[in-house]
C-alpha positions, -999 to 999 in steps of 0.1 A, spaced: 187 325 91 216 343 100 236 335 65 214 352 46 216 388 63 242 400 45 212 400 15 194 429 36 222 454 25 219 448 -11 182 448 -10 180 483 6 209 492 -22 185 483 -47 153 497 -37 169 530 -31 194 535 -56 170 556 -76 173 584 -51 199 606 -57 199 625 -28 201 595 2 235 587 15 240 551 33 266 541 52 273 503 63 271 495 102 301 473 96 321 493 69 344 478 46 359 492 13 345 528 -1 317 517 24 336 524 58 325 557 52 290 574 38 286 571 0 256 584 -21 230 563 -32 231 564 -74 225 540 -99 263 524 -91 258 516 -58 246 479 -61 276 470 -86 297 488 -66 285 473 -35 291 436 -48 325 446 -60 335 454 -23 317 421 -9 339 405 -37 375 422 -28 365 415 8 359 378 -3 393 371 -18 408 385 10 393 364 35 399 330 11 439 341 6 437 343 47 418 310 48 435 294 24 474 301 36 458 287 73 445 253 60 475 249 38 498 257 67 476 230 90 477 202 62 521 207 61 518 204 102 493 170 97 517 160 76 550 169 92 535 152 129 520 123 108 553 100 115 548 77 89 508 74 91 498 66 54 464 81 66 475 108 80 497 117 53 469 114 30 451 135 55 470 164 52 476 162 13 439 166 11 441 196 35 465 210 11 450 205 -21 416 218 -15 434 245 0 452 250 -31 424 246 -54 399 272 -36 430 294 -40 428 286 -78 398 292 -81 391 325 -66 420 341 -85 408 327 -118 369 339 -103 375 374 -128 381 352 -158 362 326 -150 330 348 -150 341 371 -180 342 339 -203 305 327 -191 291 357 -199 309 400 -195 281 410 -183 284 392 -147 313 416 -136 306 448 -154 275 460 -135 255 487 -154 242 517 -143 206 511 -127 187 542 -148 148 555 -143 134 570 -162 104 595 -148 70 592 -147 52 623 -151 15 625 -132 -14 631 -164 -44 649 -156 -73 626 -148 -97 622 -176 -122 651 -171 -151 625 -189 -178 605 -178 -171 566 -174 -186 552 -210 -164 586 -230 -133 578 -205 -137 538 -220 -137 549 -257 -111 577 -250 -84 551 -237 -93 534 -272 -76 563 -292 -42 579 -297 -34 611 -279 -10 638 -283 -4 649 -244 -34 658 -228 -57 658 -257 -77 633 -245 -88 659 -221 -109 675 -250 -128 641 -257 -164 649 -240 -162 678 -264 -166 657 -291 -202 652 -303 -214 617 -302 -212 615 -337 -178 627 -338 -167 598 -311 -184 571 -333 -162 586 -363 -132 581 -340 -140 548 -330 -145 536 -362 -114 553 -375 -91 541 -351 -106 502 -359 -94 512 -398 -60 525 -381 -53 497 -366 -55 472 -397 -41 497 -418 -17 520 -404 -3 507 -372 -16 513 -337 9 545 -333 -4 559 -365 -37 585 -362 -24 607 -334 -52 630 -329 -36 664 -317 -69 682 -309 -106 680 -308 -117 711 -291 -94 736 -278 -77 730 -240 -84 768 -234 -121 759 -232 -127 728 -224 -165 724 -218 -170 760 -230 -169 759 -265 -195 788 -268 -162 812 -259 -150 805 -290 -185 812 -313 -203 841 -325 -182 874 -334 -157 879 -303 -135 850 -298 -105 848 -265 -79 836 -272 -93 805 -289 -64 777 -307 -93 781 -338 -105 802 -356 -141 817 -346 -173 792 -349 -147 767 -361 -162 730 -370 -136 722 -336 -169 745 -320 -195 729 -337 -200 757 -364 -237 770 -347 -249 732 -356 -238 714 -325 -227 729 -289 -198 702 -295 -172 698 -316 -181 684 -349 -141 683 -363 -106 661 -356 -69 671 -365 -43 645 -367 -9 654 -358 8 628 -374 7 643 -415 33 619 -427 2 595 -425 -17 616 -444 -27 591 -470 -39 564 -445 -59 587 -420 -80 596 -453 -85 562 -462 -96 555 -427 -118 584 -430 -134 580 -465 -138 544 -449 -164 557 -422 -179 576 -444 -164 609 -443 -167 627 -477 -135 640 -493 -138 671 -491 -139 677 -457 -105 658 -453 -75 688 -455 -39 685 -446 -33 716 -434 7 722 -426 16 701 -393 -21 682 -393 -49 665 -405 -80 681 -402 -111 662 -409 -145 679 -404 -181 656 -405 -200 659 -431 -233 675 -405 -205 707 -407 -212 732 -431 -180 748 -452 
């Protein structure tokens, strides 16, 4: 059990080399670790770079002692063919682990660079999304869509219709497009989200549409009746997909950075 401590070390090297803040210092210090040393995305390679310094000190030590104990075999073996033969052995292995762990550097670089150049361990962050503000059946069809961030906040704005339209148009997207194409880039506006009536009638605060917009269902739905697409270089396939569900032409635009497409229950 004991042999396999020295794995401990590394382990906590690994599992905490993502904080750049913690400092570690060894309980039996050798190398740059004889003092305290920040935890960064080196410190494993570095770590086995001193166990492996360490090592070739301690076979060089080892070695020279069992070399110098196979030429005393052999100097007290008074003529003894097996002692003799003893002590040669005592001197080649001696030699040979010697051989060895000088030629260790090359030996590993020609099997493969990579086993002595130890890259930097990066993370990248996770950022923390809002929770889906939907029931359980929209959240299900929501996480079937494409989202610019947060978007798919707005998705129980959507009238049902609306969320069939984006279900079937994402199926067409799929085949057609890609499944990173049809980025839908708003719904209803994030300033309202489950108030759409702030954004109807003749006063409007500070609304991301303009005033009884289709994106507020346009006094025929208390929902949004209306879909932009922020990905326009696919302009061409999101209408496809669109005239494919149904959608008549004319309420398919590109307008500048997006796609807007409107149902047909929207007046103009």
């Amino acid at each position: 059990m004991k042999k396999y401590l020295f794995i401990i070390p590394i382990l906590f090297l690994t599992f905490t080399s993502i904080a750049s803040a913690i400092t570690y210092k060894a309980q039996v210090g050798f190398g740059s670790f004889k003092t305290e040393v920040t935890i960064d995305g080196n410190s494993i390679g570095r770590y086995i770079q001193e166990v492996y310094n360490y090592a070739v000190g301690a076979v060089g030590i080892l070695a020279t002692i069992t070399m110098m104990w196979g030429g005393v075999r052999w100097l007290t073996a008074g003529g003894n063919k097996e002692a003799v033969a003893d002590a040669q052995s005592w001197i080649k292995g001696s030699l040979t682990g010697l051989v060895l762990i000088m030629t260790s550097y090359l030996i590993l670089y020609t099997i493969n660079p990579d086993l002595i150049f130890f890259k930097t361990i990066s993370l990248s962050t996770i950022l923390k999304t809002q929770p889906l503000i939907v029931g359980e059946e929209s959240m299900v069809g929501a996480k079937k869509l494409k989202w610019q961030q947060n978007i798919q906040l707005q998705y129980n704005d959507a009238d049902a219709s609306l969320q069939s339209a984006l279900s079937c148009m994402r199926q067409d997207l799929n085949k057609n497009c890609g499944v990173n194409c049809g980025i839908i880039s708003s719904i209803s506006d994030s300033n309202h989200i489950g108030n759409l009536s702030a954004c109807t009638g003749t006063s409007c605060s500070n609304c991301a549409h303009s005033c009884n917009s289709c994106h507020y269902g346009r006094g025929v739905s208390s929902k949004s009746l209306a879909v932009d697409y922020g990905d326009e270089n696919n302009y061409d396939k999101i209408k496809n997909s669109a005239l494919a569900c149904g959608i008549s032409d004319s309420k398919i635009l590109l307008e500048g950075n997006h796609v807007h497409i409107s149902l047909n229950s929207c007046p103009n």
